[in-house]
N, CA, C and O of each residue as an XYZ file, in Angstrom:
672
protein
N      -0.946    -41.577     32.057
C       0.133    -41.169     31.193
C      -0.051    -39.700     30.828
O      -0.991    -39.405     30.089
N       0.658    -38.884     31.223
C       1.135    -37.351     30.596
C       2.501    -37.527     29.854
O       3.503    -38.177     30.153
N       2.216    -36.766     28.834
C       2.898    -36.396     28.316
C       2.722    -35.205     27.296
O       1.926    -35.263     26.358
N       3.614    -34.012     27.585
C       3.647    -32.823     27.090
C       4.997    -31.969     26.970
O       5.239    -30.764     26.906
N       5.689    -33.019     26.968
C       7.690    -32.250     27.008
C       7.764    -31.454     28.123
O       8.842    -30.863     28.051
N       7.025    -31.052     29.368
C       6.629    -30.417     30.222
C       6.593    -30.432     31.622
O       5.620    -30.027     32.258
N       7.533    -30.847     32.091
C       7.358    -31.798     33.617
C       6.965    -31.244     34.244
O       6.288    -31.912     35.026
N       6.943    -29.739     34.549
C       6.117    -29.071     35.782
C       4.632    -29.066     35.311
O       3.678    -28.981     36.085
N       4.559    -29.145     34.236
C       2.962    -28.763     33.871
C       2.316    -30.153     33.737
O       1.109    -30.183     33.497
N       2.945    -31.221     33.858
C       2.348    -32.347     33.801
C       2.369    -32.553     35.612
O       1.529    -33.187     36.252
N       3.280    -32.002     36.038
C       2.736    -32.144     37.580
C       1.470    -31.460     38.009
O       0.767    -31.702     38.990
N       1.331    -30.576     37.089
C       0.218    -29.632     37.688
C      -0.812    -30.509     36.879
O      -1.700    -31.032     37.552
N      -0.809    -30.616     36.243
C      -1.839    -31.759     35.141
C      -2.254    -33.102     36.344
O      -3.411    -33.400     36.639
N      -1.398    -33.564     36.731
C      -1.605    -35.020     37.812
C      -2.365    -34.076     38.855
O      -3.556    -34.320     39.053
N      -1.766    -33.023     39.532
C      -3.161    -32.721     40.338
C      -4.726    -32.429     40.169
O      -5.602    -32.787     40.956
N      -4.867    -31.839     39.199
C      -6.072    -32.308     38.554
C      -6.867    -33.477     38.391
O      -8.077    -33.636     38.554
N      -5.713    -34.495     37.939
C      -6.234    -35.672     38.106
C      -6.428    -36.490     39.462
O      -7.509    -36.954     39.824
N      -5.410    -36.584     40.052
C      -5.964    -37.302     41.801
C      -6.877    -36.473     42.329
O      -7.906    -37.147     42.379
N      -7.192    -34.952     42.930
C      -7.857    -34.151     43.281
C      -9.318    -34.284     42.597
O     -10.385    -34.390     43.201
N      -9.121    -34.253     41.215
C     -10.547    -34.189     40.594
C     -11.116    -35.760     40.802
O     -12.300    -35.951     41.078
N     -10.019    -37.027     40.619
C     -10.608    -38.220     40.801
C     -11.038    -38.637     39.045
O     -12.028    -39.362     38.946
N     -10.448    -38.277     37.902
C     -10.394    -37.993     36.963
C      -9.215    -38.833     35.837
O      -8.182    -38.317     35.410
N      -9.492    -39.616     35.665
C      -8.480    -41.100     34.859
C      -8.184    -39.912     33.834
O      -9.170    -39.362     33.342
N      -6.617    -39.366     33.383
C      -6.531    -38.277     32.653
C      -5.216    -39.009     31.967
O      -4.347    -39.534     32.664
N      -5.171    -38.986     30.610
C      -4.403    -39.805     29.741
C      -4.050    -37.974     28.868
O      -4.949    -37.169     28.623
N      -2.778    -37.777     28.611
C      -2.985    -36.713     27.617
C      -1.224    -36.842     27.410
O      -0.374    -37.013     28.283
N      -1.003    -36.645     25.481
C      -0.278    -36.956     25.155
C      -0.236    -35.777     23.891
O      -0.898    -35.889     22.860
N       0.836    -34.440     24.246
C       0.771    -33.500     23.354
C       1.729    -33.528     22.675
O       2.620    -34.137     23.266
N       2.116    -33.087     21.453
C       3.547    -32.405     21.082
C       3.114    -31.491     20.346
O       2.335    -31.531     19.393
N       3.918    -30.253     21.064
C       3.801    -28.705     20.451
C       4.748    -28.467     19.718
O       5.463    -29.402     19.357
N       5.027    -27.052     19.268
C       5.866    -26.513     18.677
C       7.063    -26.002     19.913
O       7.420    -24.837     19.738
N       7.731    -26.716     21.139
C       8.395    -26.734     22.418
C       9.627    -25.800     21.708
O      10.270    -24.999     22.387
N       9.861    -25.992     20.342
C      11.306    -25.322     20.119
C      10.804    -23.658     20.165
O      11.526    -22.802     20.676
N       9.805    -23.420     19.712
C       9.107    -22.019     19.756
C       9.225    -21.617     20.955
O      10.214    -20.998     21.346
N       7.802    -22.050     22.003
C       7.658    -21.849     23.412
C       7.150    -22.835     23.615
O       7.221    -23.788     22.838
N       6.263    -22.851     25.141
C       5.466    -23.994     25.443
C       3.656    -23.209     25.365
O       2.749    -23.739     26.006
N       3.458    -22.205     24.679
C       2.513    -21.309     25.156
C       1.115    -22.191     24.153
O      -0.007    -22.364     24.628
N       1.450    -22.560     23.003
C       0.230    -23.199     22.030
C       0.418    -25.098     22.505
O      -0.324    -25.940     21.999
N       1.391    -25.420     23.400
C       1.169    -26.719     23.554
C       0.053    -26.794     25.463
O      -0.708    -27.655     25.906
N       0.436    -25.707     25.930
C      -0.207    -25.344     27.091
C      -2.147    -24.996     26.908
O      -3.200    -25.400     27.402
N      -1.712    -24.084     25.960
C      -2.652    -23.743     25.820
C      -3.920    -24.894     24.847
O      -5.128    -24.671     24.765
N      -3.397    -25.731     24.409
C      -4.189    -27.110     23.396
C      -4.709    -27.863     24.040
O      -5.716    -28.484     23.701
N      -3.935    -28.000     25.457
C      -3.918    -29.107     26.357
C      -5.251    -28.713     27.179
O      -6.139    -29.470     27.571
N      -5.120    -27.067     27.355
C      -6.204    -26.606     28.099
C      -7.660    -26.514     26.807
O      -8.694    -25.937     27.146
N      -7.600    -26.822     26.113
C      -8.723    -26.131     25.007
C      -9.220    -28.330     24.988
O     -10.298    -28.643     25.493
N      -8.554    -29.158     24.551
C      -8.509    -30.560     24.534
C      -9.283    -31.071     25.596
O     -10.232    -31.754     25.211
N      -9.160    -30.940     26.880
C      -9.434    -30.976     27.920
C     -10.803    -30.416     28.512
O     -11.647    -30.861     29.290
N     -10.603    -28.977     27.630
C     -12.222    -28.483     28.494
C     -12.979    -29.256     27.315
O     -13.621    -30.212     27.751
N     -13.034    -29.144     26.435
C     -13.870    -30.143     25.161
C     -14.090    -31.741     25.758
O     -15.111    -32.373     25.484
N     -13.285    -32.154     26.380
C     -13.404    -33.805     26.796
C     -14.301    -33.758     28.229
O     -14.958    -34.710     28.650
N     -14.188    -32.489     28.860
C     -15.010    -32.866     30.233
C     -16.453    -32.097     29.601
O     -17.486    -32.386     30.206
N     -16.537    -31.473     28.833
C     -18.023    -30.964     28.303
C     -19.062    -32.092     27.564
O     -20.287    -32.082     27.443
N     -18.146    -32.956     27.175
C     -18.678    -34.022     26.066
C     -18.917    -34.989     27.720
O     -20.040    -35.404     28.008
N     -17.978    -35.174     28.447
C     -18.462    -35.821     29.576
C     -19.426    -35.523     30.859
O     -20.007    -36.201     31.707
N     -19.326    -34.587     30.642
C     -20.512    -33.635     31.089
C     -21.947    -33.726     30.585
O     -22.895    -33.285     31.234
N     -22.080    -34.395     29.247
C     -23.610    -34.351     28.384
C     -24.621    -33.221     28.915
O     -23.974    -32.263     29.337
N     -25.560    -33.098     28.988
C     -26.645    -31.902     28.858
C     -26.604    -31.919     30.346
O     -27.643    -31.322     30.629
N     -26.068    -32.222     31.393
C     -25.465    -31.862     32.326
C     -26.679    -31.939     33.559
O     -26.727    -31.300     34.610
N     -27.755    -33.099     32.951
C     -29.007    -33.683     33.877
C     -27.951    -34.235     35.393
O     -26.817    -34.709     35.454
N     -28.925    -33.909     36.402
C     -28.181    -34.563     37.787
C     -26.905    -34.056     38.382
O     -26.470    -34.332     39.500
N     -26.369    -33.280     37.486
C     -25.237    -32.604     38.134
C     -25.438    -31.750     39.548
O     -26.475    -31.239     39.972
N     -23.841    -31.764     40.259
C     -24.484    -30.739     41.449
C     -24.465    -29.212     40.847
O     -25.098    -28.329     41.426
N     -23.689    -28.935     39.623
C     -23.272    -27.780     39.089
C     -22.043    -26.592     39.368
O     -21.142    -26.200     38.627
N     -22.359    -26.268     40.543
C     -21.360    -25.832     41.194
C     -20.440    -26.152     42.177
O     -20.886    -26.534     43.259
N     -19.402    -26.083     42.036
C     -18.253    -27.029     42.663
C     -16.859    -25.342     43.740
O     -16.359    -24.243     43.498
N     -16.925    -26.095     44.545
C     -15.587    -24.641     45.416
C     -14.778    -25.695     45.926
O     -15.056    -26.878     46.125
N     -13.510    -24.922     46.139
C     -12.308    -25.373     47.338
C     -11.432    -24.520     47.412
O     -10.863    -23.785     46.605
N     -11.391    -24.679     48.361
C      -9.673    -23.739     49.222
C      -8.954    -25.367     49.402
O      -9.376    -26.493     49.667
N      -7.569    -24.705     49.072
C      -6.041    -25.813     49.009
C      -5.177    -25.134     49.551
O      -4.809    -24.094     49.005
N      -4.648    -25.535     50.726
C      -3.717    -24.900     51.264
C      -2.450    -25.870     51.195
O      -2.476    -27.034     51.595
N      -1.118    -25.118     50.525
C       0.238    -26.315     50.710
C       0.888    -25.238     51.340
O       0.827    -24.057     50.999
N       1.639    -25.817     52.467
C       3.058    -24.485     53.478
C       1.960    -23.095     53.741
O       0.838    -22.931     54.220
N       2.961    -22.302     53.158
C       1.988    -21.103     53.229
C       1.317    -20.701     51.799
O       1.220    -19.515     51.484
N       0.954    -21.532     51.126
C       0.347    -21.031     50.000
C      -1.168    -21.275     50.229
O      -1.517    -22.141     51.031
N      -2.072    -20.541     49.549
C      -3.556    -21.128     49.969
C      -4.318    -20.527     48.889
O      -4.297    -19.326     48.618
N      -5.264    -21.778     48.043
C      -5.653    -20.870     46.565
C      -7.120    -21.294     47.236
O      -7.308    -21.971     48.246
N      -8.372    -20.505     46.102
C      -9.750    -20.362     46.709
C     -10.240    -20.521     44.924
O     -10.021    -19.531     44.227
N     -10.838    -21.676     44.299
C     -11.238    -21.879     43.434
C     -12.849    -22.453     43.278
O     -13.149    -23.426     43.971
N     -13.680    -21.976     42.554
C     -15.397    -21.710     41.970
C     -15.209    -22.001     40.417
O     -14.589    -21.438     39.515
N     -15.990    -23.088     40.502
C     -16.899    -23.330     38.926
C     -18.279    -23.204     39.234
O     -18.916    -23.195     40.287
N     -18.647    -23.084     37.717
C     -20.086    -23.021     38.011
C     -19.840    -24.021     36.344
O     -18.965    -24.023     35.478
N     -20.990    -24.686     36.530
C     -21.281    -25.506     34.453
C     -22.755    -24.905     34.434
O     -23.862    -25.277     34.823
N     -22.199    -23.746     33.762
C     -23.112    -22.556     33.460
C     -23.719    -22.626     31.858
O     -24.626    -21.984     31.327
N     -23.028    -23.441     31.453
C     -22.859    -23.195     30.001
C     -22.190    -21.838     29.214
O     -22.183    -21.729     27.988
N     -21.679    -20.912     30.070
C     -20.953    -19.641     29.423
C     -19.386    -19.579     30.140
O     -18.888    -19.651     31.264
N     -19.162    -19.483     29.394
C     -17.574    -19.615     29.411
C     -16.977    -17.864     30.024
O     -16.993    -16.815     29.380
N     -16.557    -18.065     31.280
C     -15.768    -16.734     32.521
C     -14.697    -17.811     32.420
O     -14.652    -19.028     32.236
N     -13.648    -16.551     32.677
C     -12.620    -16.773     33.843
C     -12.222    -15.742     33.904
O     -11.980    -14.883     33.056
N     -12.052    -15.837     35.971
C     -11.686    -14.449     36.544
C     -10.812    -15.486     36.971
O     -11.184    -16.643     37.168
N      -9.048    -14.854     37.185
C      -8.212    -15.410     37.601
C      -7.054    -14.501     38.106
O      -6.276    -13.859     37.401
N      -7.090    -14.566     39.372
C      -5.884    -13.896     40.142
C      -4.839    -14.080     40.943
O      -4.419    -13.813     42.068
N      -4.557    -14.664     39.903
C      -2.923    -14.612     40.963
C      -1.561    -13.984     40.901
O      -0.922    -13.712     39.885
N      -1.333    -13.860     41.738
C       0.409    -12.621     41.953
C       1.445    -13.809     42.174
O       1.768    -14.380     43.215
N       1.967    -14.043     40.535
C       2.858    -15.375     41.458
C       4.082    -13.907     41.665
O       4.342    -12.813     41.165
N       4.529    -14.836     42.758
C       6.464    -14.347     43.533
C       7.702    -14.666     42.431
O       8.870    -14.332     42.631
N       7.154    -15.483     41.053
C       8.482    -15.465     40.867
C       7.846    -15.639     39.319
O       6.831    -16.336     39.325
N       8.177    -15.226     38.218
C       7.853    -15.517     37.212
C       7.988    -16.745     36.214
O       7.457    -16.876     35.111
N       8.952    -17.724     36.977
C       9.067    -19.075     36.407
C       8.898    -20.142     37.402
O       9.044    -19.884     38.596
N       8.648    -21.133     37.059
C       8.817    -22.535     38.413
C      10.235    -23.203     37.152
O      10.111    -23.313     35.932
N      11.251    -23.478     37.847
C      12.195    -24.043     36.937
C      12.260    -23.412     35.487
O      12.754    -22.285     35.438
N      11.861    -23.939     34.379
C      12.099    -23.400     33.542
C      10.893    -23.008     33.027
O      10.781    -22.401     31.962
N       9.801    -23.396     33.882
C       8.278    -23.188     33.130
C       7.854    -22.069     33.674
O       7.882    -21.743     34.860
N       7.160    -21.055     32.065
C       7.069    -19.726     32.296
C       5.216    -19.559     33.123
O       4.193    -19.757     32.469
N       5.224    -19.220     34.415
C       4.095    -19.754     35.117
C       2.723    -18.735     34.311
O       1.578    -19.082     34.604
N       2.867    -17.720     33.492
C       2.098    -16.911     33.193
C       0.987    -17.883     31.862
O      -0.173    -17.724     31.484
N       1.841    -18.653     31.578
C       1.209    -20.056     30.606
C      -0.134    -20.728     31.126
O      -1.093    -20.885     30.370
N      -0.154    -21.269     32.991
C      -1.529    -21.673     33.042
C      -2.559    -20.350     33.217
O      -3.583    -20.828     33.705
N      -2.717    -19.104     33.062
C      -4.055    -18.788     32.913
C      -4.180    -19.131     31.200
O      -5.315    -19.433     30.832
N      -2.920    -19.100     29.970
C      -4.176    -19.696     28.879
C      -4.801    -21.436     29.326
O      -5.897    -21.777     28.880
N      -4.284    -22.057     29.891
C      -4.511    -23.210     30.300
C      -5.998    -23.390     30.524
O      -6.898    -23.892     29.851
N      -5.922    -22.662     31.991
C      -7.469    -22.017     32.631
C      -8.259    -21.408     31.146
O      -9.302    -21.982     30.835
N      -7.853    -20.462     30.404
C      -8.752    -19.923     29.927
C      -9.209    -20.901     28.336
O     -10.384    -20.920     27.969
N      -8.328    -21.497     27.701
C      -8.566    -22.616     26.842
C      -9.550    -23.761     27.256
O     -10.204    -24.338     26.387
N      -9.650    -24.067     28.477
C     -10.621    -25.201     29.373
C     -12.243    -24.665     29.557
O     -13.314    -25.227     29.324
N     -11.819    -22.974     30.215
C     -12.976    -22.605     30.163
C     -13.802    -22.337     28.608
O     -14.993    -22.508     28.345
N     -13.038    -22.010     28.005
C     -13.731    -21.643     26.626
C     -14.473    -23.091     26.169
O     -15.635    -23.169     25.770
N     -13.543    -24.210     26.319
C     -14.262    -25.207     25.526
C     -14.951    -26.068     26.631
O     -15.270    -27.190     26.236
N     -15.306    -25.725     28.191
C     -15.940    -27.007     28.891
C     -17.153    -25.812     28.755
O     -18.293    -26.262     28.868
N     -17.077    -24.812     28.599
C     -18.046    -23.481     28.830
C     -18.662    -23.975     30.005
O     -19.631    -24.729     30.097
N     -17.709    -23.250     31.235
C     -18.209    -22.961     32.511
C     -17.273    -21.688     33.176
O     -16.271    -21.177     32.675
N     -17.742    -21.449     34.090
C     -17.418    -20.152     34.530
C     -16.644    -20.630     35.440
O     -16.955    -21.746     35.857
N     -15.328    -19.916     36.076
C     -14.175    -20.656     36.613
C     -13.753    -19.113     37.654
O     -14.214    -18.081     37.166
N     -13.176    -18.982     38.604
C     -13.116    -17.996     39.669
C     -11.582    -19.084     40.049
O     -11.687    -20.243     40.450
N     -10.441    -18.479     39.841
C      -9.444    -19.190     40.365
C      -8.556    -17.738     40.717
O      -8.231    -16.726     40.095
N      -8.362    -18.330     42.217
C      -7.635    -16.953     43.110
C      -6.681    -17.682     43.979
O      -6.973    -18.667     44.657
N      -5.338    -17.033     43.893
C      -3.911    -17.720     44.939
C      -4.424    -16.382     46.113
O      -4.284    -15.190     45.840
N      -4.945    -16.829     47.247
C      -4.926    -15.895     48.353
C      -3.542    -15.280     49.159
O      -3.288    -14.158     49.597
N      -2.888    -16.371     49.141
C      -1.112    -16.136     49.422
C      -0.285    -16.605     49.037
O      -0.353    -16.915     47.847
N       1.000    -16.943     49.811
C       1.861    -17.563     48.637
C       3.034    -16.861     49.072
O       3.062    -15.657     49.327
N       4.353    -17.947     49.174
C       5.457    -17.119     49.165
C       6.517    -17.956     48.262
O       7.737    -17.792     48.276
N       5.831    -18.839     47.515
C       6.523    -20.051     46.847
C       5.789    -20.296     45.196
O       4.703    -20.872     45.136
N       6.289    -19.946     44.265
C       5.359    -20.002     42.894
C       5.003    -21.146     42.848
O       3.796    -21.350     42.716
N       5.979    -22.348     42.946
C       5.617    -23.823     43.061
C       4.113    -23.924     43.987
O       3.083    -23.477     43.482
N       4.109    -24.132     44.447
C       2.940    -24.180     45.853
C       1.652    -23.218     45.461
O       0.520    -23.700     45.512
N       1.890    -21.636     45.011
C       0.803    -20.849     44.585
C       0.190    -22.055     43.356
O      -0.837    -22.695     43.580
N       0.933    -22.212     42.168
C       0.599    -23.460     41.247
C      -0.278    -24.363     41.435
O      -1.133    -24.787     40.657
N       0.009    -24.718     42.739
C      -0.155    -26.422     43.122
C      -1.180    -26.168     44.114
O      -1.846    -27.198     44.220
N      -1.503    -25.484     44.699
C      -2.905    -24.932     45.668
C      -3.940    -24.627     44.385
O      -5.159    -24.788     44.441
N      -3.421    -24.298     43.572
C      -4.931    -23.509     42.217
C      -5.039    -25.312     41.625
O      -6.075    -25.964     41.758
N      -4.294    -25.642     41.251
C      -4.641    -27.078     40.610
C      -5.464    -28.356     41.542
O      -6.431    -29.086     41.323
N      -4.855    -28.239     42.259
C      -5.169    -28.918     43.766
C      -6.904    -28.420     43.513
O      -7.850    -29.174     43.283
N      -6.915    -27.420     43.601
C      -8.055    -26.843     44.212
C      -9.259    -26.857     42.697
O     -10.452    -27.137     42.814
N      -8.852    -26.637     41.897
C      -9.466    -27.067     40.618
C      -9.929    -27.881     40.574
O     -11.129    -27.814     40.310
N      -9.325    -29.179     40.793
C      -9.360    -30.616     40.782
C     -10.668    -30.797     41.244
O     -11.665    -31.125     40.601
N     -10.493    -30.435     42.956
C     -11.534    -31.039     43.761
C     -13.279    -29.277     43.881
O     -14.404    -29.236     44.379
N     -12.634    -28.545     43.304
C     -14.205    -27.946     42.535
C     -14.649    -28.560     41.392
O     -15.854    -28.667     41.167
N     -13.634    -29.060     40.491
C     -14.590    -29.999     39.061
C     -15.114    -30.947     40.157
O     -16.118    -30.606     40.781
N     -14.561    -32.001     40.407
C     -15.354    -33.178     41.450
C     -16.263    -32.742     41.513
O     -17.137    -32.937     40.668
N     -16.443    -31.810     42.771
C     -17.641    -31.501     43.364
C     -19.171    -31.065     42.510
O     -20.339    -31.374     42.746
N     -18.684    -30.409     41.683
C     -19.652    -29.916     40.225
C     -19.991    -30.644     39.099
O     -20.871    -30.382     38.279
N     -19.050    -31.794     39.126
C     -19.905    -32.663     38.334
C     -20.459    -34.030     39.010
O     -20.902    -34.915     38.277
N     -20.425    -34.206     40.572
C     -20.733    -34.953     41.110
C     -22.402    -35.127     41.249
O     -23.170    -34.188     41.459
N     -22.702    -36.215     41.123
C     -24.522    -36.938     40.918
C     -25.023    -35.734     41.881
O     -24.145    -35.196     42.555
N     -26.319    -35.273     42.007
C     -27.027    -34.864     42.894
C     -28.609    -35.382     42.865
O     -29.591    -34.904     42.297
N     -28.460    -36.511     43.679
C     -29.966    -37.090     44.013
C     -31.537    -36.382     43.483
O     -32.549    -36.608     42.821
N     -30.888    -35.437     44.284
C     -32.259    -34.603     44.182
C     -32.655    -34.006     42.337
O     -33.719    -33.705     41.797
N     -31.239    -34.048     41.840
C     -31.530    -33.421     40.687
C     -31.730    -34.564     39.335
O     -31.872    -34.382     38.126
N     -31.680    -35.476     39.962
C     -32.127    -36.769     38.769
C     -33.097    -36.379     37.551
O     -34.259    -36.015     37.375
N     -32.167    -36.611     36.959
C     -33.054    -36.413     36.020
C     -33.186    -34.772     34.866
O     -33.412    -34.460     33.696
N     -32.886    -34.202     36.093
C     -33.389    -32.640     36.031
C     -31.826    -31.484     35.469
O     -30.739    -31.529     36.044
N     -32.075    -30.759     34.524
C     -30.901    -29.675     34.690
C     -30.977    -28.833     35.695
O     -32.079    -28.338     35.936
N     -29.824    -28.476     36.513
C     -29.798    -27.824     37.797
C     -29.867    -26.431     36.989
O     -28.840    -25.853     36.632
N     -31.120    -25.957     36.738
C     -31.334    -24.300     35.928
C     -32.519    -23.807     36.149
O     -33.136    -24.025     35.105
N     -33.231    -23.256     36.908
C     -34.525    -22.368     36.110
C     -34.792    -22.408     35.420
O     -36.007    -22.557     35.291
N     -33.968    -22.321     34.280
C     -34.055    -21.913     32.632
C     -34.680    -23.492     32.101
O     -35.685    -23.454     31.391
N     -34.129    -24.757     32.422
C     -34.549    -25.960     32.147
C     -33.306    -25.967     31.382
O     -33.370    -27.063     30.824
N     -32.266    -25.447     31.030
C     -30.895    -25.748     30.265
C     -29.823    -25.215     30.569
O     -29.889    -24.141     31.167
N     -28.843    -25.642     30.339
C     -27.210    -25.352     30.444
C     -26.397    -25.142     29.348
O     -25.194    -24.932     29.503
């Protein structure tokens, strides 16, 4: 169940969830008559707080998670690290400044509300793109399946924080 008065951003929200493999229930109401910019942005701050708490001291993790998502001609190239410090470098040139009525400049607070509260370092880049829809949906896509990968078990690390330091 999504819900956020938001239909493109709850589409982009479901890719996260099938991609990441991630049972994602989220049910906002913003101030929508204003903008959608503090209900976007809650969703992203809500969210990085729920995968950090699911994350715990972050023993056995693989840590770092990548993917490239290619839809038509769009193709995004996304890096986490569960660093415990909260980056985001994020580049993308969308082609059109809205998808329907949703103002697309909204998911970097998304991205950057998630990173602040999962505190991990996040590298999300649209390499091409001739479709804002699709640039969107390649970075989410591709999000999805770098969380997977980064918080997925690693045998070898049982037990252990994947750090030098002995912490995250």
């Amino acid at each position: 169940m999504l819900e956020t008065g938001l239909p493109f951003f709850e589409h982009m929200l479901t890719q996260i969830a099938r991609h990441g493999l991630i049972d994602l229930e989220i049910k906002a109401a913003g101030d929508l008559a204003v903008d959608a910019h503090h209900t976007v942005e809650d969703v992203g701050i809500v969210l990085g707080q729920a995968v950090a708490k699911a994350a715990g001291d972050k023993q056995g993790i693989t840590r770092y998670g990548h993917a490239y998502v290619p839809l038509d001609e769009a193709l995004s190239r996304v890096v986490v690290d569960f660093s415990g410090r909260p980056g985001l470098v994020y580049r993308v040139d969308y082609v059109r400044d809205r998808v329907g009525d949703f103002d697309v400049d909204l998911l970097r607070e998304f991205f950057q509300g998630f990173v602040n509260h999962a505190h991990l370092t996040l590298h999300a880049e649209n390499l091409r793109g001739d479709n804002a829809h699709h640039q969107a949906e390649t970075l989410f896509k591709a999000f999805g399946r770098a969380l997977r990968m980064a918080l997925t078990a690693d045998a070898r690390m049982a037990g252990q924080i994947p750090s030098t330091k002995g912490s995250l």
